[in-house]
C-alpha positions in Angstrom: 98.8 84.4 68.0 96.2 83.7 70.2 93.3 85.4 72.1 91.5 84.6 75.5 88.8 86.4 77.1 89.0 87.0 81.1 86.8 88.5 83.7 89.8 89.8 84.8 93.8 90.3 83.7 96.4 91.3 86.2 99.3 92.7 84.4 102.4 92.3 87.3 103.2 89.3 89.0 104.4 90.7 92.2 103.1 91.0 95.8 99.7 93.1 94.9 99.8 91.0 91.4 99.7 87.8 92.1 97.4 88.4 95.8 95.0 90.0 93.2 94.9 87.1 90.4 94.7 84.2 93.3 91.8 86.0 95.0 90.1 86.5 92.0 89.9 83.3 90.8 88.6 82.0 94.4 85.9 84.3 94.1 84.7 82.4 91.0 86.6 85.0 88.3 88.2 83.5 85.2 91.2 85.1 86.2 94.8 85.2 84.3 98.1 86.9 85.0 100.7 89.0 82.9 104.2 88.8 84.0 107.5 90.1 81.9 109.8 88.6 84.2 110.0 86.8 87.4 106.7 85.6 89.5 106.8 87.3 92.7 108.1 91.0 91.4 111.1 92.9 93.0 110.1 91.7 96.2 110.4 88.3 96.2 113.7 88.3 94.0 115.3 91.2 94.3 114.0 92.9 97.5 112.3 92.1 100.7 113.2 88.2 100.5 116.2 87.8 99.5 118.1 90.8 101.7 116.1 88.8 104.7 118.4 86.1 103.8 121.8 88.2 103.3 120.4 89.8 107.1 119.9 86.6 108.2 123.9 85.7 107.2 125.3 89.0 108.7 123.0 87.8 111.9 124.8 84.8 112.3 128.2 85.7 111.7 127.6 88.6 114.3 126.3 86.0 116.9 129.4 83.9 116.1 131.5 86.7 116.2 130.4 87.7 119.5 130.1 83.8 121.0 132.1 84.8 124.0 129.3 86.6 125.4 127.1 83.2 125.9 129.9 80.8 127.3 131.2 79.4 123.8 134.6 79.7 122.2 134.5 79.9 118.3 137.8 80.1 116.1 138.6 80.4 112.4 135.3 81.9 111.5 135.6 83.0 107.7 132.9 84.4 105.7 132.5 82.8 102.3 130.5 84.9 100.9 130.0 83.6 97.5 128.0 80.9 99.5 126.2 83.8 101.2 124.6 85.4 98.0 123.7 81.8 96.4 122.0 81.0 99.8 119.7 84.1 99.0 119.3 83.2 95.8 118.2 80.0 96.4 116.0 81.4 99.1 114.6 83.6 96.1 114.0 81.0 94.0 112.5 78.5 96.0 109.5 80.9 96.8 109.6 82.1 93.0 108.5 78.7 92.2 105.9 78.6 95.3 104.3 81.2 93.6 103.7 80.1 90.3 102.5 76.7 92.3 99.8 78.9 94.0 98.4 80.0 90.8 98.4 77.1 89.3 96.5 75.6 92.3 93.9 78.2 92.1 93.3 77.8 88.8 95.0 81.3 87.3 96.5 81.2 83.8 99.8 82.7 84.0 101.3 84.4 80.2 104.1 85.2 79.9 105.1 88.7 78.2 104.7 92.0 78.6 101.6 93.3 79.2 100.2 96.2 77.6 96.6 98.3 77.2 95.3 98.5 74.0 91.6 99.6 74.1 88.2 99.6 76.1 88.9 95.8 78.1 91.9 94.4 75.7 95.6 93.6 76.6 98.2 92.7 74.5 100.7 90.6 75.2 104.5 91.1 74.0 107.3 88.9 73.7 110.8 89.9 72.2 108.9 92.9 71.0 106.6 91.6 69.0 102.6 90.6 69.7 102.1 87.0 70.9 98.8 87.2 72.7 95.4 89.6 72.5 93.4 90.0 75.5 90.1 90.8 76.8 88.8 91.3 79.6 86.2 93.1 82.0 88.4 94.2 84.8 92.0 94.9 84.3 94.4 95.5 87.4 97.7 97.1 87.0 100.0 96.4 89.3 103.1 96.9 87.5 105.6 98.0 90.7 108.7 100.1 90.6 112.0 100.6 89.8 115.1 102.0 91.6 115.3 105.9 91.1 118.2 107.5 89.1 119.5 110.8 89.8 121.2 112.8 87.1 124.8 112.7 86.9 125.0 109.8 89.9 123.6 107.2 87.3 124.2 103.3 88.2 126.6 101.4 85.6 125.9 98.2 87.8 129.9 98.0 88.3 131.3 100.2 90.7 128.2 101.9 91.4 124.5 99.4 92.0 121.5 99.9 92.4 119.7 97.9 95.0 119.5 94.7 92.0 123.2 94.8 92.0 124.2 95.4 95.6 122.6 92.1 96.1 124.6 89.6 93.5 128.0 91.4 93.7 130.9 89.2 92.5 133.3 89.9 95.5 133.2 91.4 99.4 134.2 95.6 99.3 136.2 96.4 101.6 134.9 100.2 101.7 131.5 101.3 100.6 128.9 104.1 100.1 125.3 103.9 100.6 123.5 107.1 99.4 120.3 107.4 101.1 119.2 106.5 104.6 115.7 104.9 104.3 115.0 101.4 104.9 116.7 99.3 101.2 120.0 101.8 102.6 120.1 101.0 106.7 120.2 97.7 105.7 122.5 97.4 103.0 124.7 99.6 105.2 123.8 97.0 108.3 124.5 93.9 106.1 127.8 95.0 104.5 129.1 96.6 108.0 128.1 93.4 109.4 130.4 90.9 107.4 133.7 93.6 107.6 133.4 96.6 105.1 134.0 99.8 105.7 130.7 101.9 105.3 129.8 105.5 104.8 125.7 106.2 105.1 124.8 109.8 103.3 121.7 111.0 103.8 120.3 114.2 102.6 118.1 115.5 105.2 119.3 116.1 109.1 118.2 112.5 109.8 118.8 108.6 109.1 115.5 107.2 108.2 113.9 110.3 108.0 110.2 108.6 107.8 110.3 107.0 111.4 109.5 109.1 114.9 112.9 110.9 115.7 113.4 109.8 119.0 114.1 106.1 117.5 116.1 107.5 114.2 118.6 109.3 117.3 119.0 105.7 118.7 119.3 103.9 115.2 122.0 106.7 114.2 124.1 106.2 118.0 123.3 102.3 117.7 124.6 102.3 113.8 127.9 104.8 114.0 128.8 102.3 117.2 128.9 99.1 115.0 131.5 101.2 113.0 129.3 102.4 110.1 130.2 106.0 109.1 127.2 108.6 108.8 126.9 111.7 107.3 123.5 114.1 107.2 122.5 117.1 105.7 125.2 116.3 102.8 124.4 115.0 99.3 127.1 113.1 97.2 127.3 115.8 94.0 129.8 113.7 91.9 130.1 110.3 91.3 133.9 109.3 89.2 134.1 105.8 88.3 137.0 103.4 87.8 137.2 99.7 86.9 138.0 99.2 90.3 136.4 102.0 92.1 134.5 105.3 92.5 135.1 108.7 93.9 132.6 110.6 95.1 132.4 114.5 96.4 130.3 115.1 99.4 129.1 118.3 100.1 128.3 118.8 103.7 125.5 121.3 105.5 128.0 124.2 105.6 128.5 124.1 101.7 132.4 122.5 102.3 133.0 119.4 100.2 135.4 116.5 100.6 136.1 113.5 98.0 136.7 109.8 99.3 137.1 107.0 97.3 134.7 103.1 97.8 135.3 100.4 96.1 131.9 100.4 95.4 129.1 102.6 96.6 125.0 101.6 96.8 122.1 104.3 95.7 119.0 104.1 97.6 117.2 107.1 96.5 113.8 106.1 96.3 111.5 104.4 93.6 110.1 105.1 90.6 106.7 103.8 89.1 106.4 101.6 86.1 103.9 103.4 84.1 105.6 103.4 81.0 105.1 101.4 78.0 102.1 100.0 79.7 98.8 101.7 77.5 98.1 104.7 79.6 98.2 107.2 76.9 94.8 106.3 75.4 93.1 106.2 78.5 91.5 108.6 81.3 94.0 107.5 83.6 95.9 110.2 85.7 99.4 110.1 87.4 100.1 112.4 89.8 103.8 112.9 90.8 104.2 109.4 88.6 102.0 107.3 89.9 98.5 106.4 89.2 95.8 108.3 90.5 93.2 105.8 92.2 90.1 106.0 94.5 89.4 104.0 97.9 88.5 100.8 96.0 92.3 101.4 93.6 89.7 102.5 90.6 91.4 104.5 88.1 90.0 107.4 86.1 89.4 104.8 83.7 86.2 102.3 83.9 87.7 98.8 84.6 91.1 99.9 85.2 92.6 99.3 88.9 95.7 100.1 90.1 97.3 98.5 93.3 101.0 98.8 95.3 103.7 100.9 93.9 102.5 102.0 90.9 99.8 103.6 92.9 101.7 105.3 95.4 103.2 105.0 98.7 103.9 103.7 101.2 106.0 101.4 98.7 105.6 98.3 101.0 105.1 94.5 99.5 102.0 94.0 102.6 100.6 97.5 101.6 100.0 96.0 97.4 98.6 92.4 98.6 95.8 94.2 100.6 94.9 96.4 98.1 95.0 93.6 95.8 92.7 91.9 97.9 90.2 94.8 98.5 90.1 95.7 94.8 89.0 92.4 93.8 86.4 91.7 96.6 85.2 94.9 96.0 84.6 94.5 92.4 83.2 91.1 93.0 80.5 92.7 95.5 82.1 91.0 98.0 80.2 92.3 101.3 81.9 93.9 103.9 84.7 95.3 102.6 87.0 98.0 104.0 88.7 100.8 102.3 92.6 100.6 103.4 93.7 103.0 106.0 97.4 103.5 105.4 97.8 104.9 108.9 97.7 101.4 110.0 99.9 99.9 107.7 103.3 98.8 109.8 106.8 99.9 108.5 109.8 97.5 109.3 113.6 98.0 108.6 115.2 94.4 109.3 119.0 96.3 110.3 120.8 95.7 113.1 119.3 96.8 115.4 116.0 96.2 113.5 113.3 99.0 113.3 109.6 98.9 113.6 106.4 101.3 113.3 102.6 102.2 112.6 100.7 105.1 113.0 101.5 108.6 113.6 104.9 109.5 115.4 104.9 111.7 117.9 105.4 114.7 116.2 102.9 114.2 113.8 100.2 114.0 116.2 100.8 116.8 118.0 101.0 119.0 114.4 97.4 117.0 113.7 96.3 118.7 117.0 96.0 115.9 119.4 97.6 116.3 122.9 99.2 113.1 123.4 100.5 111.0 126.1 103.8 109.0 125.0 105.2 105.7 127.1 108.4 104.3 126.9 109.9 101.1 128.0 113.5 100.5 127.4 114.9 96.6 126.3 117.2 96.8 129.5 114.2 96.5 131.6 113.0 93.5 129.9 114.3 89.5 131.0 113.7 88.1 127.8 115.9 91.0 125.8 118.9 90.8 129.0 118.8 86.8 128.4 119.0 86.9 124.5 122.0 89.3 125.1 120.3 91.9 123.5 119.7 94.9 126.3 119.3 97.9 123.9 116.1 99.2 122.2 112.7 101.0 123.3 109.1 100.5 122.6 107.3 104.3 122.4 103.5 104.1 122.3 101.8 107.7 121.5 98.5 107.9 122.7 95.5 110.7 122.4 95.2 112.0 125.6 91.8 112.7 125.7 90.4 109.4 124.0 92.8 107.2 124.9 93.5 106.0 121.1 96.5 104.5 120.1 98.0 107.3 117.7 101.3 105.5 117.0 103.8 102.8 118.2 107.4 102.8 117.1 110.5 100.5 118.1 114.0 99.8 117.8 115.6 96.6 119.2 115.9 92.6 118.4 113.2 91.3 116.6 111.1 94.4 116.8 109.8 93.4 113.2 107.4 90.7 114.8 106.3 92.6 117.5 104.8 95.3 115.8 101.9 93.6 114.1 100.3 93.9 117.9 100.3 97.1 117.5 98.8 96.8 114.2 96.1 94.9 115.6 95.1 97.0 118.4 95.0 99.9 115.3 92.4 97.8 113.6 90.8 97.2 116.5 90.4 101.0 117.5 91.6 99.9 120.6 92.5 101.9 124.0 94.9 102.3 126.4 92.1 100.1 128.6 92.3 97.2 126.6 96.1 97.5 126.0 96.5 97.2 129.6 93.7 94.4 130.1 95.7 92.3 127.9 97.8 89.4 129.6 101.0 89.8 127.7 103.3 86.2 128.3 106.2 86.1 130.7 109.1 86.2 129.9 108.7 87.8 126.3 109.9 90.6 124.7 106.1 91.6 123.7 106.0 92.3 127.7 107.8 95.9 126.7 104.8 96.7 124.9 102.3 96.3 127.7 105.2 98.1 129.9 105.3 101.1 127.1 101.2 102.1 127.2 101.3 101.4 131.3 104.4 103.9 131.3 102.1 106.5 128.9 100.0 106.3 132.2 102.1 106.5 134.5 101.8 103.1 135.8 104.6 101.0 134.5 105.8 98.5 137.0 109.4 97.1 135.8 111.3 100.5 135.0 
């Protein structure tokens, strides 16, 4: 058994993890890294990368699918889909190992184990159970992520029912499926599966699809969804979950109390996250969880001297860009880095890479008119737009919210093709504390699909030109 002293230990190798350690170490820290299990956290293997690459298979089979539409004839297109989940596992992979390249190049000392407080500045380090490593260190970050939420009685057995891990390495295609819970991991499992031929049912507990986005654009992802074939059900909540070898039944109860049972041949929870706080030290320490998750200031302090907390484990919005910031502003903070800025989650983008794909930031209409401002909203509509008629892709909208009296951008939410990459202009103009005026100063290029934006804040004026 060894020991090593640090200026700083990140226990967590993913998104806010390893951000945290690499910045560190450029800023002169003697910096190491904790990691139990895979470099790059649930993200990077089982989350935000690899479904990108499953999307990216249902894409393409839905473009070939549809090859008529541009002039080309396609036959005997067959979906092997055994090649389709090692793509995305070698997509995984290949970045997995980019990681651990990246700390080695900045000079980080990656251990493996399972890291673990164990006094004022120490760490242990566990393999197999048992102690391999001691610690020490000045400044400890936690950023130990989450894990897929488990409701009683509707528990995963990683079979017939999955989790998100599971839904992403199944052995065969379903032909019928149910996704419980309508937020971003379920529109697109429900998106990707409907895509390449199941059956799908979407059940989502409140009167909404992606309850979290401005309404108007949920009412076009529900009418674009239940189009493509995919089944949805609000206001009802799966009670029962029966499982086979082969399949599961489950009993839906709908608004008006009346439940029905249908039978998947598998069916998907997406219910949320839980933080990983446990077995992690915080029992001899000051710091606090609130609704499980760790209590933290601007700068991600803890209650506890020297102990930071960054991305899930410290709360929401349980986004992989969300814990790399604060990884970055906890560490340049603590180094007395000048000019740092405290992260305004208001400006952090949301995207949901379905078909069609959905993008936000900032308030949504409704929540800024119960914060008190009296807004002015534009729309633009994808028809409208050359670039989104020549793509082949004529339905969406970009909405901008505005405060009428300032001119601020309050909010900017989309639905449409590649949505996902437009939004970080929005973003910017957020940072920016820009206005309407400079919005509409800006030269967007011709013919682009970013034109819509420029089209949405002239429309929130009354002066858009091409609709």
């Amino acid at each position: 058994m060894t020991e090593n002293t640090f200026d700083l230990v990140v226990i967590g190798g993913g998104p806010g993890g390893y951000v945290a350690a690499i910045r560190a170490s450029q800023l002169g820290m003697r910096t190491a890294l904790v990691e139990a299990s895979h470099l790059g956290g649930v993200c990077l293997n089982w989350g935000c990368i690899p479904t990108k690459a499953l999307l990216r298979s249902a894409e393409v089979h839905r473009l070939v699918r549809h090859a008529d539409r541009y002039g080309l004839k396609v036959s005997g297109l067959e979906v092997d889909f055994t090649k389709v989940i090692e793509r995305s596992r070698a997509v995984s992979k290949q970045l997995s190992q980019g990681v651990k390249g990246l700390l080695r190049k900045n000079k980080v000392s990656i251990i493996d184990g399972w890291g673990k407080l164990a006094g004022k500045g120490r760490i242990t380090v566990e393999v197999d159970g048992k102690v391999t490593q001691n610690l020490s260190a000045k400044h400890i970050v936690l950023a130990t992520g989450a894990r897929a939420r488990v409701l009683p009685g509707l528990e995963p057995d990683g079979k017939v029912v999955w989790t998100y891990k599971e839904a992403m390495v199944p052995d065969a295609m379903p032909k019928s499926l149910l996704v419980v819970g309508s937020g971003a991991i379920g529109t697109e499992f429900a998106s990707f599966y409907n895509d390449l031929g199941a059956r799908v049912t979407l059940v989502e507990v409140v009167d909404r699809i992606l309850p979290v986005e401005d309404e108007e654009i949920s009412t076009m992802a529900r009418k674009a969804f239940e189009a493509q074939g995919v089944k949805i059900l609000t206001g009802a909540t799966v009670t029962k979950l029966e499982k086979s070898k082969s399949n599961v039944k489950a009993t839906i109860r709908a608004s008006d109390g009346k439940e029905e049972q249908h039978v998947f041949d598998r069916a998907i929870m997406a219910v949320g996250i839980v933080a990983n706080t446990d077995n992690i030290g915080l029992e001899n320490t000051k710091v606090k969880l609130e609704r499980g998750q760790i209590v933290t200031d601007e700068w991600l302090q803890t209650g506890e001297s020297g102990i930071y907390a960054i991305g899930d484990v410290a709360g929401a919005p349980w986004l992989a860009h969300k814990a790399s910031h604060e990884g970055v502003i906890c560490v340049e903070k603590l180094a007395g880095v000048g000019d740092v800025h405290p992260l305004d989650k208001r400006n952090i983008p949301g995207c949901t890479y379905s078909h069609p794909q959905i993008a936000s930031v900032g308030l949504t209409e409704r929540a800024a008119k119960e914060a008190g401002y009296e807004v002015r909203v534009g729309r633009f509509p994808f028809i409208g737009n050359g670039k989104a008629i020549a793509l082949g892709e004529p339905d969406g909208l970009v909405k901008t919210v505005f405060d009428a009296r300032t001119g601020e951008l309050l909010g900017a939410h989309m639905i449409g093709a590649e949505v996902t990459e437009l939004v970080q202009g929005f973003g910017i103009a957020r940072t920016l504390e820009a206005t309407e005026a400079e919005l509409m100063h800006t030269v967007f290029p011709h013919p682009t699909l970013s034109e819509m934006m420029h089209e949405s804040v002239l429309d929130a004026y009354g002066r858009a030109i091409h609709y």
